[in-house]
N, C-alpha and C positions, 0 to 999 in steps of 0.2 A: 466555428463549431461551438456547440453550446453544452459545454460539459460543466456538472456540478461539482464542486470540492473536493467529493471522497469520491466521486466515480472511479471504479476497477476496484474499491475496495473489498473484501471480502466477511464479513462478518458471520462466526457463528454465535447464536443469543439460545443460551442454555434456560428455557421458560422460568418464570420463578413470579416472584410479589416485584411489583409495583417500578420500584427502580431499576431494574435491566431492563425491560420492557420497553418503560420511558427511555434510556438511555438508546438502547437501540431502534425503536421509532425516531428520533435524533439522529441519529446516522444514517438511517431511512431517508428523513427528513433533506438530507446533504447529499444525497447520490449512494452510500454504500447499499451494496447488494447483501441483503438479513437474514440469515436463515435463520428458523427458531427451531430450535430441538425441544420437542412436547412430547410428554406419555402420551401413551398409547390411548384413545378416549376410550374407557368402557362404561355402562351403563350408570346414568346417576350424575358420570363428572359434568364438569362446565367447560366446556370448550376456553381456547383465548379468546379475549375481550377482543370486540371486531376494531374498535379506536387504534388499540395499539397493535394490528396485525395489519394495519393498512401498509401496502408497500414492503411486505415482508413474504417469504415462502416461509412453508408449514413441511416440515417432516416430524412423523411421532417414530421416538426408540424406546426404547426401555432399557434406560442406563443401570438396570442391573440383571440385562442379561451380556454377557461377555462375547456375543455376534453382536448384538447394538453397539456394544463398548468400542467392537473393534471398528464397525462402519464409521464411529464419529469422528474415530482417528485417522483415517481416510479421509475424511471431510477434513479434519484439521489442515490436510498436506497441500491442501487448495486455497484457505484462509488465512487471511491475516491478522485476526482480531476473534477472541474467544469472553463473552460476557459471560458470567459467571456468580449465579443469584446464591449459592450455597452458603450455609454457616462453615465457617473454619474447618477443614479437617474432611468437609464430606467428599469432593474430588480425587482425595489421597485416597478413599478408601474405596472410590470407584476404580483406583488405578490412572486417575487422567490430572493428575496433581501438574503441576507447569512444567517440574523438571521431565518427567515424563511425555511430556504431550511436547517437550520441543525437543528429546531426544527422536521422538517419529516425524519430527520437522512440519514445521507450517510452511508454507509459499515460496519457494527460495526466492531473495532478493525483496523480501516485503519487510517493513518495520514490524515486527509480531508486537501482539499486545496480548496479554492476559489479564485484563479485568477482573478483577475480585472484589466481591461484598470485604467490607472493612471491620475487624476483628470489636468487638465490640469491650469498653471498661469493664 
């Protein structure tokens, strides 16, 4: 059988600039299954970049409406990996901060990962 690295993995890739993107096209790249959480497109926006959506699905929520909020945490209960483009602080204030997001549990039995942008000097 010809399985790749991270196959069965589960990744959600919360849309953002440049490095989650890359990062999760990489695990694209090795077999994990990518989902990208993207607003909603309305008039005017720019879609994701078609490079780094290859080998990846597309759902758009609107992580500040509190039925988006709650589907994503749903989606968490099935993943095992959550990328995370945000400055400090802005997840907590969506409600979906780590300790939160593994009290409604990701995967059971998966190594969970919460990827986070890195706090800046």
């Amino acid at each position: 059988m010809n399985r790749t690295l991270l196959h069965g993995v589960r990744v959600i890739e919360l849309a953002g600039l440049a490095p989650v993107p890359h990062c999760g096209m990489v695990l694209a790249d090795f077999g994990a299954t990518v989902t990208v959480i993207d607003k909603p497109i309305r008039d005017g926006d720019i879609p994701m970049e078609q490079r780094m959506a290859e080998r990846k699905t597309q759902q758009s929520l609107d992580l500040k409406s509190s039925k988006d909020v709650e589907k994503l945490k749903k989606l968490c209960q099935t993943s095992d990996v959550l990328l995370d483009p945000y400055r400090p602080g802005v997840l907590e204030q969506l409600g979906l901060d780590p300790v939160r997001l593994l009290e409604v549990g990701f995967r059971e039995s998966s190594n969970t990962a919460l990827l986070s942008t890195l706090e800046a000097p």
